[in-house]
C-alpha positions as CSV (number, residue, x, y, z in Angstrom):
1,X,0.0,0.0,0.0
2,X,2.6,2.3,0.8
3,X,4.8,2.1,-2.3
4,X,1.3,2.5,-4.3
5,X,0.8,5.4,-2.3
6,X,4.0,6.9,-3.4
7,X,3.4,6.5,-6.7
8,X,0.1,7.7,-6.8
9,X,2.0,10.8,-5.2
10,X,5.1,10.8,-7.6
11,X,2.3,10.7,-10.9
12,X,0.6,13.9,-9.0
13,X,4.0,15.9,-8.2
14,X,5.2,14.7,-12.3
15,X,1.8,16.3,-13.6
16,X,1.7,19.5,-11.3
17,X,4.9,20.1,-13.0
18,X,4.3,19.9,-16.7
19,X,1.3,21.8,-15.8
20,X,3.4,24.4,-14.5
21,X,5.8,24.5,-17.3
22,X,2.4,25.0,-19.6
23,X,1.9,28.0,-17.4
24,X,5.1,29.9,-17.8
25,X,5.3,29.0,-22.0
26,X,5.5,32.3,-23.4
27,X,1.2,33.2,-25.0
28,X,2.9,33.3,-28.7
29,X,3.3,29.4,-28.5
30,X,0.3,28.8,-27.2
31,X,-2.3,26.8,-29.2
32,X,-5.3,28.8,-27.6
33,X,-3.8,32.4,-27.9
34,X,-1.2,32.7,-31.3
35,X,1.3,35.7,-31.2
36,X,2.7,36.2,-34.4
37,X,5.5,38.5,-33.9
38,X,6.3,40.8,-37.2
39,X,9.2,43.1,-38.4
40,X,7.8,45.6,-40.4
41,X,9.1,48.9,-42.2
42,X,8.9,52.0,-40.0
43,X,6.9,53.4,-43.1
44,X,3.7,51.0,-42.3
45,X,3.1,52.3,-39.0
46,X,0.1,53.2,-39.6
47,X,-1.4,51.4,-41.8
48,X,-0.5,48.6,-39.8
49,X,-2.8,50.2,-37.1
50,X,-5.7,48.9,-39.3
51,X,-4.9,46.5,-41.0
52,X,-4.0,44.6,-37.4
53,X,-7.9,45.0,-35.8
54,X,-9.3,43.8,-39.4
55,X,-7.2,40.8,-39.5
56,X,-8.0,39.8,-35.9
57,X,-11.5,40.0,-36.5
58,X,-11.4,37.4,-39.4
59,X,-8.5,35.3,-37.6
60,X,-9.9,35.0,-34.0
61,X,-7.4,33.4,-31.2
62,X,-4.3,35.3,-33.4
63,X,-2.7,38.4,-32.1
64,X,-0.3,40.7,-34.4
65,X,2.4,42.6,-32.5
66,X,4.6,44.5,-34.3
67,X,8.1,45.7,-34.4
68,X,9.2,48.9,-36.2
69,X,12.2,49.7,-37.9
70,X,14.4,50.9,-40.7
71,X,14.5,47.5,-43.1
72,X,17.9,47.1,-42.8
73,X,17.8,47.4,-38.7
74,X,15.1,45.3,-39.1
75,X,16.8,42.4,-41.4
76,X,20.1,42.4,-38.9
77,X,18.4,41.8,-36.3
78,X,16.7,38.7,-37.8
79,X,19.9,37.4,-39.0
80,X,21.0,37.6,-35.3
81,X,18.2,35.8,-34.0
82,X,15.5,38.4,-33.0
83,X,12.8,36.5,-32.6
84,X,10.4,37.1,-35.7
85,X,7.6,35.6,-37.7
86,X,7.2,37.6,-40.7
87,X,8.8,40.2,-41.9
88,X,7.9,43.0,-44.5
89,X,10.9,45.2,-45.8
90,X,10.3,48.3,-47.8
91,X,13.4,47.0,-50.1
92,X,13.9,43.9,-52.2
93,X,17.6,44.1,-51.1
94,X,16.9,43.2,-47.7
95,X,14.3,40.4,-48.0
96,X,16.6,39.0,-51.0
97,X,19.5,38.8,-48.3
98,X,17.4,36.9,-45.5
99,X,16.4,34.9,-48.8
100,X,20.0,34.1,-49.5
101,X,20.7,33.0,-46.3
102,X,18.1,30.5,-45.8
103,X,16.1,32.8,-43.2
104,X,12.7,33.4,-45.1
105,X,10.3,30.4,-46.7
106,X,10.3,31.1,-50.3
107,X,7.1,30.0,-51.0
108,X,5.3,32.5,-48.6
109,X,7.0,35.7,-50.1
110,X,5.0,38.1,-52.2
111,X,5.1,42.3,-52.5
112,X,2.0,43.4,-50.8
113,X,2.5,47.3,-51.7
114,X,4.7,49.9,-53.5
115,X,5.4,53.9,-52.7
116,X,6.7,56.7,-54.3
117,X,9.9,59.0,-53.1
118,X,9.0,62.6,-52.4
119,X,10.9,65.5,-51.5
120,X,9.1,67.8,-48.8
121,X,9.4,71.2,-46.9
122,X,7.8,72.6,-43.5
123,X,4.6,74.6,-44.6
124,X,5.7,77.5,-42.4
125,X,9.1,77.9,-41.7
126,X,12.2,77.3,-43.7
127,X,13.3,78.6,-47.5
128,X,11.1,77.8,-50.6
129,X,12.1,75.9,-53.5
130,X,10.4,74.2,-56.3
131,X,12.3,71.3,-57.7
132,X,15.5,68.4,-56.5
133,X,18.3,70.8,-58.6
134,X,17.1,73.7,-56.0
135,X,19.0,71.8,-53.1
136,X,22.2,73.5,-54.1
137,X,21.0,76.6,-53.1
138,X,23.2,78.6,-50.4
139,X,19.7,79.1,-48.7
140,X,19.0,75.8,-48.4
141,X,21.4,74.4,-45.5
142,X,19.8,70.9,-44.1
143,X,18.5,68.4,-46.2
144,X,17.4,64.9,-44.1
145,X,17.6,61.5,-45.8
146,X,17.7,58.4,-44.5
147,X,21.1,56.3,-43.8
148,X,21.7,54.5,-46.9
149,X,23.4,51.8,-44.8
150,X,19.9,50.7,-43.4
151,X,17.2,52.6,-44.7
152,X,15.4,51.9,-47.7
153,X,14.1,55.6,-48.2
154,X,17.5,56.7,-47.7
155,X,18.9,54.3,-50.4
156,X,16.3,55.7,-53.1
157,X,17.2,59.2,-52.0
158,X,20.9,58.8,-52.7
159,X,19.8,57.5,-55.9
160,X,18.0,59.9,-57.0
161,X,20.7,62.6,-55.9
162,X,22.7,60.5,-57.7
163,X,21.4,60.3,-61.0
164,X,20.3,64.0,-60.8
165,X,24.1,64.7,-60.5
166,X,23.3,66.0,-57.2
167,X,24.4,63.7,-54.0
168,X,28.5,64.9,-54.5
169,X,27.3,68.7,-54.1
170,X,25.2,68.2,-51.0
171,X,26.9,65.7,-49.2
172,X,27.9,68.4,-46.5
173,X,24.1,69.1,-46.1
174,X,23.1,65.9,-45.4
175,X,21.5,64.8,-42.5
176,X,21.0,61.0,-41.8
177,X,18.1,59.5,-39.9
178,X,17.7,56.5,-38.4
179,X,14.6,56.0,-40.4
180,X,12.2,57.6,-42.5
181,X,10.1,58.4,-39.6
182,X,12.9,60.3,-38.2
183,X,13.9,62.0,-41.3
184,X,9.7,63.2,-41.4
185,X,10.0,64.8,-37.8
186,X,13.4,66.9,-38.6
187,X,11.9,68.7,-41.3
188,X,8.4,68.8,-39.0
189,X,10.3,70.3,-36.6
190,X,12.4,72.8,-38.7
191,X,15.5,71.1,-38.1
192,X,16.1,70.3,-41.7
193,X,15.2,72.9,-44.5
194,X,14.0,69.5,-47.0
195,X,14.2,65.9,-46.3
196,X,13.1,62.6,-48.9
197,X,10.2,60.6,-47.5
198,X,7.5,58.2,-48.8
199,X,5.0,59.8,-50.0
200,X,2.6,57.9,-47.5
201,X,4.9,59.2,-44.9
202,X,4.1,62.9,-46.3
203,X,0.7,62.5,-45.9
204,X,0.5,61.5,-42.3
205,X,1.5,65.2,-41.0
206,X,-0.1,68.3,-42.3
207,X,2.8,70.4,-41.1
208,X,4.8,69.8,-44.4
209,X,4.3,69.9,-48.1
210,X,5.3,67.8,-51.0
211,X,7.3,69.7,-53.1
212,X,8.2,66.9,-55.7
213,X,7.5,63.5,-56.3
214,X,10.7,61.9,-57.6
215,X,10.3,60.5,-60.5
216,X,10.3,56.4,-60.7
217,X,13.2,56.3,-63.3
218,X,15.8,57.9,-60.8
219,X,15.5,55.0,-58.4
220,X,15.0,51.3,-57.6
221,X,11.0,49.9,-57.8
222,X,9.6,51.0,-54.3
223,X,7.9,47.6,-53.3
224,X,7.1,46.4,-50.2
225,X,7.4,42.6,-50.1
226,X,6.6,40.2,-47.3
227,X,7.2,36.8,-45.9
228,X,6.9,34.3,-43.0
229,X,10.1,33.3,-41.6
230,X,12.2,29.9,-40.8
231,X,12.8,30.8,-37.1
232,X,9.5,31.8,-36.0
233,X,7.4,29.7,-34.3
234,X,3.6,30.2,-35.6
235,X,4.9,29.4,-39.3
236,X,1.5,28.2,-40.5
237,X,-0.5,31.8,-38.8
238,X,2.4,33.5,-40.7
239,X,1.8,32.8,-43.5
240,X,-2.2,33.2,-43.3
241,X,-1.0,36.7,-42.4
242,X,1.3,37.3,-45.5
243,X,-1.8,35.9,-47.7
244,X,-4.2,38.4,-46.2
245,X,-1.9,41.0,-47.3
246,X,-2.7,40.3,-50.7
247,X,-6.7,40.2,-50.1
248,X,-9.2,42.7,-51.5
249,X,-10.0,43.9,-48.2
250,X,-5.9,44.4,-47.4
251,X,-5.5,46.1,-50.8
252,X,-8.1,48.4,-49.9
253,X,-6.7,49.2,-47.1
254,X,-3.3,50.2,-48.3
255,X,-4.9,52.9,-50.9
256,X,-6.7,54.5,-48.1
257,X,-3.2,55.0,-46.8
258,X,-1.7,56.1,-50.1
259,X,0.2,52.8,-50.9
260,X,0.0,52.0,-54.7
């Protein structure tokens, strides 16, 4: 009786245990409540902030969290092991490297959006100009881009500077931000006299103006494309995510924000 006693009690302690264990499992690998964890573009932001209530409406028991960043921020990270479902780059370069490396499921990938490059000004303070070619005025003293190194907005700008025989003469103007966010709120605040932004970005404050829209021929296809990833742990709710990207109801939401 005894030793059945102490079984009975070793079976209880065994099962309080893996019970526990269940406890403490972090909610994104749990069956009942799915966290899919996604890397996205500082540029999505918003759009992001409706897109995630309309797909959890349609997908109940999933929860989107994101994580903001320049791409290229974004794409180290996950090559160092941030943890990461899906990620959606606003560059081909940088999902083509997590590509090349083994880190993204090829299958899953698709662009979901595209953007334009524009050139804006503050509304009320700051010099007026009309056109790229005016940026070599001695008027004109700050001019925010993004860091070519990591941002995609700030790759297209150079390009465009570039190919306008520009980016040698103002390279002692430049100002790099950390994203295209960040370029966005130095010419909001007056701290640069122009800066290159998407043109989504442009329309989320009304304290600037677009003063050009670059044309597409001076840079590299703006496209945003997404997929799940190899080290994430929901891969089959990632990919339902990525593939609601590409719905009707998706697509219409990326217009509303400007996206073509």
């Amino acid at each position: 009786m005894k030793n059945i006693a102490k079984l009975w009690a070793c079976m209880i302690l065994a099962q309080s245990l893996v019970c526990a264990m269940s406890d403490s499992a972090p909610a994104r690998q749990r069956k009942d409540n799915i966290e899919i964890l996604i890397s996205a573009a500082a540029s999505l932001k918003d759009v992001m902030g409706s897109i995630k209530p309309a797909f959890e409406k349609t997908n109940p028991g999933i929860k989107l969290t994101f994580n903001y960043g320049a791409s290229g921020q974004l794409r180290i990270q996950i090559e160092n092991g941030a943890p990461a479902d899906v990620f959606i780059s606003a560059a081909v370069a940088d999902m083509d490297t997590l590509e090349r490396k083994g880190l993204t499921d090829k299958n899953s990938r698709h662009d979901v959006a595209g953007n334009s490059l524009v050139l804006i000004r503050n509304r009320t303070v700051g010099p007026h100009f009309q056109r790229m070619e005016d940026l070599s005025n001695k008027d004109i003293v700050r001019v925010a881009i993004g860091n070519p190194v990591t941002v995609p907005a700030g790759r297209y700008a150079k390009q465009a500077l570039e190919n306008g025989s520009l980016y040698d003469r103002l390279k002692n103007k430049l100002i790099l931000g950390e994203n295209v966010r960040q370029v966005l709120d130095y010419v909001v605040r007056g701290e640069a006299d122009a800066g290159f932004v998407y043109r989504t970005d442009a329309l989320t404050e009304s304290k600037v103006e677009v003063v050009e829209i670059i044309p597409a021929n001076r840079h590299t296809p703006i496209l945003y494309p997404a997929a799940a990833l190899k080290t994430g742990y929901n891969a089959a709710s990632a990919k339902k995510f990525v593939e609601y990207l590409r719905s009707e109801e998706a697509r219409r939401i990326f217009r509303r924000y400007g996206f073509e």
